[in-house]
C-alpha positions in Angstrom: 201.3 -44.0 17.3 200.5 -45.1 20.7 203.1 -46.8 23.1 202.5 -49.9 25.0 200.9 -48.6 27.6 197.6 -46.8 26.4 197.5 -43.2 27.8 194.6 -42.3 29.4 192.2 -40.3 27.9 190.0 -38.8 30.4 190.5 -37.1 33.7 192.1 -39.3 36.6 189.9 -40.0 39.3 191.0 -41.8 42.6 189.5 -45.1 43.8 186.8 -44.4 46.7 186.8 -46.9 50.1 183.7 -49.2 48.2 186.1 -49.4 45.4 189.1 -50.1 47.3 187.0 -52.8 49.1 185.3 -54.3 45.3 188.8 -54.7 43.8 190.8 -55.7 46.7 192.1 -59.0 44.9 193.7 -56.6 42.6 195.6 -54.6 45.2 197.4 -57.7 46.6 198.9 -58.4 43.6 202.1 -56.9 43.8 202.7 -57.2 40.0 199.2 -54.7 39.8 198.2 -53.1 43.3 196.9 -50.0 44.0 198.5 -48.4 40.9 197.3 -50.7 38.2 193.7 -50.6 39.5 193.7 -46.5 39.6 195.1 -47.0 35.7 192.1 -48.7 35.3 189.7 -46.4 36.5 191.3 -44.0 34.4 191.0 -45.5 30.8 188.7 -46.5 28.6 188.2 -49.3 26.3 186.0 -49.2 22.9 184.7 -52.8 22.6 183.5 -53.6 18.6 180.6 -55.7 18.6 178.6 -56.9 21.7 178.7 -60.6 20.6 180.5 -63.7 21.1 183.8 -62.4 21.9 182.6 -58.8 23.0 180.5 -60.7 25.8 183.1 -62.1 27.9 185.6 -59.0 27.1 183.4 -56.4 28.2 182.3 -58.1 31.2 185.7 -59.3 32.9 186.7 -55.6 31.8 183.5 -54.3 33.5 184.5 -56.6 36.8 187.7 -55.3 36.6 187.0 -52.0 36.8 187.9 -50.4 33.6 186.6 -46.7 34.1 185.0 -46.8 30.6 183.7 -48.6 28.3 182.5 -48.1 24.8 180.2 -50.6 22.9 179.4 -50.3 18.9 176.6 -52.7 18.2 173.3 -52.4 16.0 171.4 -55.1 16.3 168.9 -57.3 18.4 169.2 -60.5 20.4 168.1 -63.6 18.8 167.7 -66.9 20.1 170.7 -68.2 18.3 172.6 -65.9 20.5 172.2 -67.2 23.6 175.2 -70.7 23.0 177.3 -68.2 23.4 176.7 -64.3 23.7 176.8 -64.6 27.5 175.8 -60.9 28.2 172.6 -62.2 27.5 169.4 -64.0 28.4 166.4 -65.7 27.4 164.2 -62.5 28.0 166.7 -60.3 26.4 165.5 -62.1 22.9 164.2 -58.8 20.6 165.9 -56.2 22.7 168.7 -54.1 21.1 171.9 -55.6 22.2 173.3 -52.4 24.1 170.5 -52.1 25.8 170.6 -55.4 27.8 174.4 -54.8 27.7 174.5 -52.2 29.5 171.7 -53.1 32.0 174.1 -56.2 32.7 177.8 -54.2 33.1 175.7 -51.9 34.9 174.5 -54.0 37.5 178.1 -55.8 37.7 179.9 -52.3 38.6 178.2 -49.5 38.9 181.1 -47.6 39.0 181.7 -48.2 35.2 180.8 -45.8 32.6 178.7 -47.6 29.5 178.8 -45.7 26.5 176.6 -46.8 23.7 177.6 -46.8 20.0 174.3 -48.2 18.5 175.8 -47.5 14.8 177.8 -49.8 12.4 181.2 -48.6 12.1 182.0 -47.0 9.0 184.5 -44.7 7.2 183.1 -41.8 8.2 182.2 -42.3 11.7 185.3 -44.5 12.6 187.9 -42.3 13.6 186.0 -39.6 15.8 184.9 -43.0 17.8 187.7 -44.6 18.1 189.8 -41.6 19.0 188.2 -41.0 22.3 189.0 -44.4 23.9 192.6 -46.0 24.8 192.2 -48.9 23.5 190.0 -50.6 21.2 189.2 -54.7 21.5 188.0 -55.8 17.6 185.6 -58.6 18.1 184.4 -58.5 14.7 184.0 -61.3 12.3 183.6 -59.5 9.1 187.0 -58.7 6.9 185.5 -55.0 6.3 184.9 -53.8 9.4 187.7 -56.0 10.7 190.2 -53.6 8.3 188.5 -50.4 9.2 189.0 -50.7 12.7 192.8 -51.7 11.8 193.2 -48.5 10.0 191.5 -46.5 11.9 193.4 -47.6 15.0 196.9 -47.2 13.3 195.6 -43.3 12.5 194.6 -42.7 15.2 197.2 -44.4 17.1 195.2 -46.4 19.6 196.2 -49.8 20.2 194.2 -53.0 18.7 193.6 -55.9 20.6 192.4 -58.1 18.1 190.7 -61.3 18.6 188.7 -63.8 15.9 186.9 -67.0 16.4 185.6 -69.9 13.7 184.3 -73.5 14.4 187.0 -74.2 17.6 189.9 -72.4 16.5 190.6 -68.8 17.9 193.5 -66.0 17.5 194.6 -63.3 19.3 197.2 -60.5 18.8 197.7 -56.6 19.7 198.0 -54.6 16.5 199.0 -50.5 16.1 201.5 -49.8 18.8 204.5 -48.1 18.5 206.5 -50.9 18.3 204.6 -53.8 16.9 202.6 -54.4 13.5 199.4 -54.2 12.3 196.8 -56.3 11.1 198.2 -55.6 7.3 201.5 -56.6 8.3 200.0 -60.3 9.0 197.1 -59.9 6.6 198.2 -57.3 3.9 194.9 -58.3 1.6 191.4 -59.9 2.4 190.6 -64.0 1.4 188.6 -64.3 -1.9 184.8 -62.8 -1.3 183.3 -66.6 0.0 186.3 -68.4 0.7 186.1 -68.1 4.6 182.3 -68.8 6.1 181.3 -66.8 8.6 180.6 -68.1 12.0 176.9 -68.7 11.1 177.6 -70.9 7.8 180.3 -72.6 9.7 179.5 -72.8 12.7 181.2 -71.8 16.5 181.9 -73.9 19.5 179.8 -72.0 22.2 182.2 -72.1 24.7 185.2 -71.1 22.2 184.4 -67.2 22.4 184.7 -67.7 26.5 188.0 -68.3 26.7 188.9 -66.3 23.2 187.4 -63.3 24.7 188.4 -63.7 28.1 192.3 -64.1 26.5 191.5 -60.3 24.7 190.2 -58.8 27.9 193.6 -60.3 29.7 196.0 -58.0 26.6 193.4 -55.5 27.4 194.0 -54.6 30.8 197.8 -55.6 30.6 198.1 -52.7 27.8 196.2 -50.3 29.7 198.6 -51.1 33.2 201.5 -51.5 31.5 201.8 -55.0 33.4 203.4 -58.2 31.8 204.2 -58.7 28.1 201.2 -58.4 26.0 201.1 -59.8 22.3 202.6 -57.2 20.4 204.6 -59.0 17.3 202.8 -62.5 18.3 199.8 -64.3 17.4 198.3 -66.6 19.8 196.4 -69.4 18.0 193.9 -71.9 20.2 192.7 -75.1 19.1 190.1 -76.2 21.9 189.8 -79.9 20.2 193.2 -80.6 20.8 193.8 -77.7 23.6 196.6 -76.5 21.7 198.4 -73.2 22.2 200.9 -71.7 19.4 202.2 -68.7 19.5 203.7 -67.2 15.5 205.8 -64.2 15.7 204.1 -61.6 13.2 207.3 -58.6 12.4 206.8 -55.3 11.5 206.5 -54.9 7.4 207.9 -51.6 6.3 206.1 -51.7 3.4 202.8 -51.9 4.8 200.2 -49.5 3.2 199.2 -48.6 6.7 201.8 -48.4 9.1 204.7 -48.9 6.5 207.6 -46.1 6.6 206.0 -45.0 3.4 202.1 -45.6 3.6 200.1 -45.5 0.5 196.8 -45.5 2.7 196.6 -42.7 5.0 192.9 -42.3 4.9 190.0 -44.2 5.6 188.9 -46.4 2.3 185.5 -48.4 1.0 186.3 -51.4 2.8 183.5 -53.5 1.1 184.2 -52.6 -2.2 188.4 -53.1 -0.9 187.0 -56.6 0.2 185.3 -57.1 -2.5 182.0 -57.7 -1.3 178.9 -55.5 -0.8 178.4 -55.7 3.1 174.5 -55.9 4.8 176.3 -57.0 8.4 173.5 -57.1 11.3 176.1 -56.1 13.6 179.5 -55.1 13.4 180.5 -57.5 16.5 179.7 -60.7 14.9 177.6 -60.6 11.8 176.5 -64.0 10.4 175.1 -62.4 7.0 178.5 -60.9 4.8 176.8 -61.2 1.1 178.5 -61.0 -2.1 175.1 -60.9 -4.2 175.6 -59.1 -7.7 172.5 -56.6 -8.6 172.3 -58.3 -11.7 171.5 -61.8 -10.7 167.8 -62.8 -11.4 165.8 -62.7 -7.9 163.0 -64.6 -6.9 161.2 -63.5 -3.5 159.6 -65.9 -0.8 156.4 -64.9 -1.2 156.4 -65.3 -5.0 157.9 -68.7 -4.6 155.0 -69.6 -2.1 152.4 -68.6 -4.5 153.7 -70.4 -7.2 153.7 -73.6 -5.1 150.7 -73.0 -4.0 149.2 -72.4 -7.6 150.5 -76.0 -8.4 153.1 -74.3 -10.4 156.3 -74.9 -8.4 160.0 -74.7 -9.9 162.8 -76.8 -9.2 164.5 -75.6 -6.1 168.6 -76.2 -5.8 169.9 -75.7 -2.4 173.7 -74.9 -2.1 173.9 -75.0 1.8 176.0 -77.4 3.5 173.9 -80.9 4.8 174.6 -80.1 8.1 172.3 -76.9 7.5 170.0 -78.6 5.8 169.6 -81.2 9.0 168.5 -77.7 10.6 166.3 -76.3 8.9 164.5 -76.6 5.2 162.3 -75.4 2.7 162.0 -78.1 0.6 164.4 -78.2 -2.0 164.4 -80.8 -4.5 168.3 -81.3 -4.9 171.3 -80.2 -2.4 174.8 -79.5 -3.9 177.2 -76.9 -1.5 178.1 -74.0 -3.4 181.7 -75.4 -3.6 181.3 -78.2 -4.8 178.8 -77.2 -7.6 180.6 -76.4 -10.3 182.3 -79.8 -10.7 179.6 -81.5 -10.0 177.3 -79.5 -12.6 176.5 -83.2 -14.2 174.4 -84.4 -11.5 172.3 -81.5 -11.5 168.5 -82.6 -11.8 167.4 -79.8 -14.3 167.6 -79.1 -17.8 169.4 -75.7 -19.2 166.1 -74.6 -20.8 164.2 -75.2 -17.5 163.6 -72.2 -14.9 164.7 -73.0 -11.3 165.6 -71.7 -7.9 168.7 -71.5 -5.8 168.4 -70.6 -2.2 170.9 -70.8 1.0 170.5 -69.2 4.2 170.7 -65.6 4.0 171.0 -65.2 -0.3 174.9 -64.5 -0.5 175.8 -67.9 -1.2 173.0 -68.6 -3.8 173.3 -65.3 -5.3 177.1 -66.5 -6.1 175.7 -70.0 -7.5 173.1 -68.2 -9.6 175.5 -66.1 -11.4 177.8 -68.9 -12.1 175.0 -70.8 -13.4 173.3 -68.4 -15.7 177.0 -68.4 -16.8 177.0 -71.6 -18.0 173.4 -71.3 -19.7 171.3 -72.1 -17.0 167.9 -70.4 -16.1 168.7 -70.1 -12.5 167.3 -67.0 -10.3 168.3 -66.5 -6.7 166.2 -66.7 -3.7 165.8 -63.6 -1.9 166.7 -63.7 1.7 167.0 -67.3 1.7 165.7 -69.3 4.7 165.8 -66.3 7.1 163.3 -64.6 4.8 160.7 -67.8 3.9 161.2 -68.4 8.3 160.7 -64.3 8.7 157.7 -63.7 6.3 156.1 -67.3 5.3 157.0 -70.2 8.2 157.9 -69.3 11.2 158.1 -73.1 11.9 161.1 -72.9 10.3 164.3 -72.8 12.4 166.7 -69.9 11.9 170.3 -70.5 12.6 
């Protein structure tokens, strides 16, 4: 595995006068100078997911002059974006992340090198990525990808500098070096499929991802120079309501399947099917839509719900959102119970076992879940395709999308 200090993985190339000039705040540091910034130009950083936290990372490590950088993102910018993907603007809504992203880093410092990864990250594309950068920074908020890049980083031995956000709460931590865990030793196996919402059904403090972000491109850069103490065997944890800072020491477990002195996994896995889940991410960075749908469970689709109300023929509709999410945005369901809360409160659901009905949420994960315990207990339920997104996407676009 990889030392402290990242080796560079590219040819050296010295700093030229305009460069010299453009990081000159650098060289007076004593702690950095003139050798920590021609480190920089000499690595490379693969950033996973251009989002909340991937915004401010890649562009304080853009500013500082990191020689290059990697970006793996898929999807588009949407208007929800814009509270806290900083990279972006309002005219960027509809273009493919990267390519605004770059456009941006490249107008900050030309003298960087934007690579674009517009893939998801999966088991067989992985390792060849990773492998060809020093260090990788994990903004993901997805357990799959979140575990692939973990394993992939420990084989190849590149170091992890791993970062999560949810609500105002934030963590930190560098994973796969020599000397210091992985993200197995701290979490060995994923939460319960639906037990931890993703940053779109629970929500993110805009600002959170600024200083979460900015925190992982700080461990970045002091990995790659070698200055400092980065996080290796500690987890920084940020509450911004109460502006509290912890730090929990996370040791070395020899009997990890990953980095363990005897390692059971040793290639890369099915991380859906490891996290139990079946994974339609948008984006590897910070996908809002993780569902745990089962092919099985009845489906209903937006249109064919619209033409049955509109044919006077309209079912009961059950929606198993939150109320906050419901404040937002609606389709007119006739009853709101959150999906967990529904099983106990089964009694004070307004429709008979024999009657067909509808349960929707935002995307269909959630719904999908509440269908199949429903039809479970004897009830007609069928989920709604899609959800909100898909009645706001193909029947009212008057209907918010969060």
């Amino acid at each position: 595995m990889a030392t402290t200090t990242a080796e560079p993985k590219q040819q050296e190339a010295e700093l030229s006068s305009e460069e010299l000039q453009r990081y000159s705040r650098h060289l007076t540091l004593p702690e950095f100078g003139r050798e920590g910034q021609q480190k920089l130009k000499n690595s490379s950083v693969l950033l996973v997911g251009a989002g909340g936290l991937g915004s401010p990372a890649a562009t304080y490590l853009a500013a500082a002059g990191v020689g290059r950088i990697g970006l793996v993102d898929f999807d588009t910018v949407e208007a929800s974006n814009l509270q806290r993907q900083i990279l972006y603007g309002t005219s960027d809504v509809g273009r493919p992340k990267l390519e605004a992203a770059s456009e941006r880093l490249n107008d900050l410092n030309p003298h960087v090198e934007i690579e674009r990864h517009e893939v998801r990250l999966t088991s067989d594309n992985a390792l060849d990525i990773i492998d060809d950068y020093d260090v990788v920074a994990d903004g993901t908020d997805n357990f799959p990808t979140r575990y692939l890049v973990n394993d992939a980083c420990v084989m190849t031995g590149t170091p992890n500098v791993y970062a999560s956000i949810f609500r105002f709460e934030g963590q930190v931590s560098v994973f796969a070096t020599e000397d210091g865990p992985c993200y197995r030793c701290l979490y060995e196996e994923p939460p319960p499929p639906g037990l931890v919402p993703s940053c779109a059904e629970g929500g993110v403090l805009g600002i959170l991802p600024g200083f979460i972000g900015t925190l992982q491109a700080t461990e970045v850069i002091k990995v790659l120079t070698g200055i400092g103490k980065p996080l290796i065997g500690r987890l920084l944890m940020a509450d911004a309501l109460e502006m509290n800072f912890r730090t929990l020491n996370v040791p070395t477990n020899p009997e990890c399947p990953v980095c363990g002195d005897d390692p059971s996994v040793t290639e890369l896995i099915d991380y859906e099917a490891f996290c139990g889940i079946n994974f339609d991410g948008s984006e590897n960075g910070s996908s809002d839509d993780v569902s745990d749908s089962d092919d099985s469970v009845p489906e209903i689709s937006v249109h064919d719900l619209k033409q049955r109300r509109d044919a006077g023929d309209a079912p009961f509709v059950l929606d198993v959102r939150e109320p906050y999410e419901a404040d937002i945005a609606s389709i007119g369901a006739d009853q709101l119970i959150p999906v967990d809360q529904l099983e106990e409160r089964l009694d004070e659901l307004e429709v008979d076992k024999d009657e067909e009905f509808v349960v929707h949420c935002r995307s269909g994960g959630r719904s999908a879940k509440a269908t199949k315990m429903l039809r479970e207990k004897g009830y007609k339920a069928s989920n709604l395709a899609g959800g909100v997104l898909a009645w706001s996407d193909e029947i009212d676009p008057d209907v918010p999308q969060y």
